[in-house]
C-alpha positions in Angstrom: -13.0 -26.7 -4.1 -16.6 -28.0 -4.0 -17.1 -28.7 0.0 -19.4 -31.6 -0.6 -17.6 -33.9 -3.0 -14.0 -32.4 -2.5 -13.5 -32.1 -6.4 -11.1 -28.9 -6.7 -12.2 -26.9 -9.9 -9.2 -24.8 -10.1 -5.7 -24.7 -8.2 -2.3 -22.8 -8.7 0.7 -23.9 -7.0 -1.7 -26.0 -5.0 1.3 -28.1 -3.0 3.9 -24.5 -2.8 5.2 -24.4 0.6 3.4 -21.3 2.7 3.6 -19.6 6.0 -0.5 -19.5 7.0 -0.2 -17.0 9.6 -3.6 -17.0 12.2 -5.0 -19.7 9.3 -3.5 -21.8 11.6 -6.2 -21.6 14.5 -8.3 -23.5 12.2 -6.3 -26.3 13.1 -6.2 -24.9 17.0 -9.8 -24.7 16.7 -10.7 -27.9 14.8 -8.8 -30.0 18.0 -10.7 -27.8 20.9 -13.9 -29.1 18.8 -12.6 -32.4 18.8 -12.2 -32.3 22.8 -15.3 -31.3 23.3 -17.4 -33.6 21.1 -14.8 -36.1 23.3 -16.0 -34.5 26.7 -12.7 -33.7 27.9 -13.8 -29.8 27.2 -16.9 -28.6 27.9 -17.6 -24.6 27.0 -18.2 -23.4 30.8 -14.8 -24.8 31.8 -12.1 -22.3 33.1 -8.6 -22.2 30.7 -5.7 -20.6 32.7 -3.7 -17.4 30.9 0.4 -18.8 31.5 3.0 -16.4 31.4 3.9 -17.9 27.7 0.3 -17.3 26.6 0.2 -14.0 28.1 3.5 -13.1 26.6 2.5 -14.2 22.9 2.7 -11.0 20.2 -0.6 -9.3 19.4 -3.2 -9.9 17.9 -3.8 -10.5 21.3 -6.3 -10.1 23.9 -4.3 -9.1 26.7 -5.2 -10.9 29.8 -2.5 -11.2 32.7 -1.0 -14.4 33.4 -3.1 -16.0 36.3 -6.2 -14.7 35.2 -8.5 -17.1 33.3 -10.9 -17.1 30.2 -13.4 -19.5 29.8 -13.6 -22.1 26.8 -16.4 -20.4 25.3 -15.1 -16.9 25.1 -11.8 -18.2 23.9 -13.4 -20.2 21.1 -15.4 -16.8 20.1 -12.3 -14.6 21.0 -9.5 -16.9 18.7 -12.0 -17.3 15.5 -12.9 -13.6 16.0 -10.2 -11.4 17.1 -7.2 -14.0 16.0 -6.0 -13.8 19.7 -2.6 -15.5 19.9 -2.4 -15.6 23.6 -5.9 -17.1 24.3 -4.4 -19.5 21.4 -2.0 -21.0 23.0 -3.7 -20.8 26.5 -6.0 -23.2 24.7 -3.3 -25.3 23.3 -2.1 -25.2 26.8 -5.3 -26.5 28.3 -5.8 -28.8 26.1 -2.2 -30.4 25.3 -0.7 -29.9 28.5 2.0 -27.5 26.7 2.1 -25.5 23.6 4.9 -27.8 22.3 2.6 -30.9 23.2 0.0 -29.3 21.3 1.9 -29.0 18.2 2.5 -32.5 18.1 -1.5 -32.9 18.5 -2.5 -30.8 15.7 0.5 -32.7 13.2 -1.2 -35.6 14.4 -4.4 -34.4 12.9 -3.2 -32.6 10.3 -1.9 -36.5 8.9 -5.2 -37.9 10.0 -6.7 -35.1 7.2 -4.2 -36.0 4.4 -2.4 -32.7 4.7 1.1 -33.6 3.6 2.9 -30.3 3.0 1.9 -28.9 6.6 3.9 -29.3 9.9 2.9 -26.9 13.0 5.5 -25.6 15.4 2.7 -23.3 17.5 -0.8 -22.7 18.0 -1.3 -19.0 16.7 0.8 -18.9 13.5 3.0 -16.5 15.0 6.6 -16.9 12.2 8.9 -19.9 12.9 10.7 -21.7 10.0 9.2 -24.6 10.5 5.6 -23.8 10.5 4.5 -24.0 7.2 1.7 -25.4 4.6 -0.1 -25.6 1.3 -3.2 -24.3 -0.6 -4.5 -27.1 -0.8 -3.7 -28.6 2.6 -5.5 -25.6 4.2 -8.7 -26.6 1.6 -8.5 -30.1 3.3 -8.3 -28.5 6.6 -11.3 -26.0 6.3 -13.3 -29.1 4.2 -12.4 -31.2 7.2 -14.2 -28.6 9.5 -17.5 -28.1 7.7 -17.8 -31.7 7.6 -16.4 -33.0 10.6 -17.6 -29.8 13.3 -20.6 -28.1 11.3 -22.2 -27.6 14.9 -19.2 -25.1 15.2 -18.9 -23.4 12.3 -21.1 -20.3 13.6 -17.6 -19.3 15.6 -16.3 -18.3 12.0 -18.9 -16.1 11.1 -19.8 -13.8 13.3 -19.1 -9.9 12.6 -18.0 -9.6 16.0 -17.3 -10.8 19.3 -18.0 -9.0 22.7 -15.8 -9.7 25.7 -16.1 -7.3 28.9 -16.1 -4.3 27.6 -14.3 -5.1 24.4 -16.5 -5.2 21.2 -13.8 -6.7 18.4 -14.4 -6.8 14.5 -13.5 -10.1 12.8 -10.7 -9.4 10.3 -12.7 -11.0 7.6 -14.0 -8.0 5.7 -15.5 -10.1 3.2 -18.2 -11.3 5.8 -21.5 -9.1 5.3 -20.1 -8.4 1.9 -20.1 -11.3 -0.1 -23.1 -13.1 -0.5 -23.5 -16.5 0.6 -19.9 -16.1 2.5 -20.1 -16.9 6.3 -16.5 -18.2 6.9 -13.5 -19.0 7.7 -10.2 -17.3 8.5 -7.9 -14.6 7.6 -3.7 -14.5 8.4 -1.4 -12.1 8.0 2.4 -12.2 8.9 5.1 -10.2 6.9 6.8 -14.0 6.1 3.1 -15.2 4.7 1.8 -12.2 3.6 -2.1 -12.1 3.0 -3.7 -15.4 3.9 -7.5 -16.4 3.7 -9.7 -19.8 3.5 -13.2 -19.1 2.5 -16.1 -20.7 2.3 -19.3 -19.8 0.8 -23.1 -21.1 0.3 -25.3 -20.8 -3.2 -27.8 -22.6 -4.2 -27.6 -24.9 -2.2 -24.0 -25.7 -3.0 -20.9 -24.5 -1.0 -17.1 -23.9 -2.1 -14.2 -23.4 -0.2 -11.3 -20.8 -1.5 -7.9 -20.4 -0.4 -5.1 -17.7 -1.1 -2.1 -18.0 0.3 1.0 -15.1 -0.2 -0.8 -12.3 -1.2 0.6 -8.9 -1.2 -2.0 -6.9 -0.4 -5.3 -7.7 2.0 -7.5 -5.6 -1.2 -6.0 -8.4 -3.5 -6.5 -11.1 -1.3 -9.8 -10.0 -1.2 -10.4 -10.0 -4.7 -8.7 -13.3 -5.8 -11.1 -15.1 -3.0 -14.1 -13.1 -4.6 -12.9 -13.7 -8.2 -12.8 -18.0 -7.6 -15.3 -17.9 -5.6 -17.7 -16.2 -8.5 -16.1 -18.2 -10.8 -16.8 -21.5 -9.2 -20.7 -20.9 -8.4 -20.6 -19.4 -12.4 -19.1 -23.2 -13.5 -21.6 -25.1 -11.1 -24.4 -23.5 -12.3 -23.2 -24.1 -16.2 -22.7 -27.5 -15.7 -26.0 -28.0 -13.8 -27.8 -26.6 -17.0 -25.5 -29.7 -19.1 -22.5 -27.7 -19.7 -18.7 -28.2 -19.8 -17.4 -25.0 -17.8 -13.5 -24.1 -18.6 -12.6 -22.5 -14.9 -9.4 -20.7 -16.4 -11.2 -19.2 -18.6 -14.1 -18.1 -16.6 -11.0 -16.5 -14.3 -9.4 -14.8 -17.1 -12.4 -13.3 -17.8 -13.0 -11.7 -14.4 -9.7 -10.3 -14.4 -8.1 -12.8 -12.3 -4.2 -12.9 -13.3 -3.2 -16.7 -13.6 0.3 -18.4 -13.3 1.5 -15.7 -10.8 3.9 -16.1 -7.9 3.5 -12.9 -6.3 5.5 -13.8 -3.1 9.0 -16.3 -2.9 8.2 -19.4 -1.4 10.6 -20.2 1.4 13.9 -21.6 0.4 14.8 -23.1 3.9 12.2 -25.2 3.5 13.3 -29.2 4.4 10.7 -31.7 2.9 7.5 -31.1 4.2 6.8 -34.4 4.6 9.5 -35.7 6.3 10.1 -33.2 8.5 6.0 -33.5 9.7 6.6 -37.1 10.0 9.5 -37.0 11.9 7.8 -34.5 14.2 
């Protein structure tokens, strides 16, 4: 997808029904911006660990219920390490309850256009009924560089330091693909490989989603392989050409048509159920 004018220059089961795994902190993320371009968050203030936060699965920081993080370091620690209890402490702070939350971010998530998405949590940790698209996510992370550019910077660091703690961000394709300086990886065995992308060339920038991989090597590669492709097609139709992006993708080696993991047969309509929500 071309960030700027939201034209999408290639998609494969764009609308499939997806688990997005710690993708989903975008969203998290995207309403703890919103709260404190509001001023009902500011970065110095103090968010409480609960004992459901401080009970959430790893990746997690590990702080004790009682103790408390402040809004910055949980902003840094969520987009870097992918923290599920400093996730839904945040949720907590800022909804009141995880539950509460959800409801905010489903809220939002309409607001954007996403139709195949409903939330159930703020980490992405598996539930049945937390679920999304491709291109839903592309909406999402479009939604972000437009709406919370000031932001952004959370996404790309290498690292994060808290205490003692030095963590890597799981996105191994930052320092190694040029012009790349976002957004978010997932993984859960129900989603398998997740990652939106974004990159700036030239002074234009894509977005790139894969959802379902098997592999984080492929998932790697497929975001490399559209992401060359796109800048390849931009730059042929800035010098007054008609680029064909399936074939500039079967040409890097991308494999097309694939459906590498089942999409989720419980599934209820996407749509109604996020309405109903």
């Amino acid at each position: 997808m071309d960030a700027d004018s939201g034209e999408v220059l290639y998609e494969e089961q764009p609308t499939a029904i997806r688990h997005p795994a710690s993708i989903t902190k975008v969203m998290t993320l995207y309403l703890a911006f919103n709260a404190l371009d509001a001023g009902t968050l500011k970065m110095d203030d103090r968010v409480p660990i609960s004992w459901h936060a401080a009970s959430q699965a790893p990746s997690k920081l590990g702080l004790r219920a009682g103790q408390t993080i402040s809004v910055s370091d949980a902003i840094g620690v969520v987009a870097v390490k992918s923290a599920n209890d400093i996730a839904v402490a945040l949720a907590e702070k800022i909804g009141g309850s995880e539950s509460n939350f959800a409801r905010m971010m489903n809220q939002q998530a309409r607001a954007l256009g996403m139709r195949q998405t409903n939330f159930v949590n703020a980490s992405g940790l598996p539930d049945p009924a937390h679920f999304t698209s491709a291109r839903d996510i592309a909406t999402l992370s479009a939604a972000l560089l437009r709406n919370h550019r000031q932001y952004y910077g959370n996404f790309s660091a290498l690292s994060y330091s808290y205490g003692k703690l030095r963590m890597a961000n799981h996105n191994h394709l930052l320092g190694n693909y040029v012009g790349l300086d976002g957004i978010k990886t997932g993984f859960t065995v129900d989603s398998g490989f997740t990652l939106t992308a974004s990159a700036e060339r030239g002074g234009h920038r894509l977005i790139a989603v894969v959802l379902g991989a098997p592999t984080g090597w492929s998932r790697d590669r497929d975001i490399t392989r559209l992401l060359d492709s796109g800048f390849t097609a931009l730059q042929i139709r800035a010098q007054g050409g008609q680029p064909d992006m399936t074939a500039l993708l079967a040409s890097s080696g991308f494999a097309l048509n694939r459906s590498e993991r089942p999409i989720p047969a419980m599934m209820l309509n996407p749509v109604q159920q996020g309405d109903a929500d």
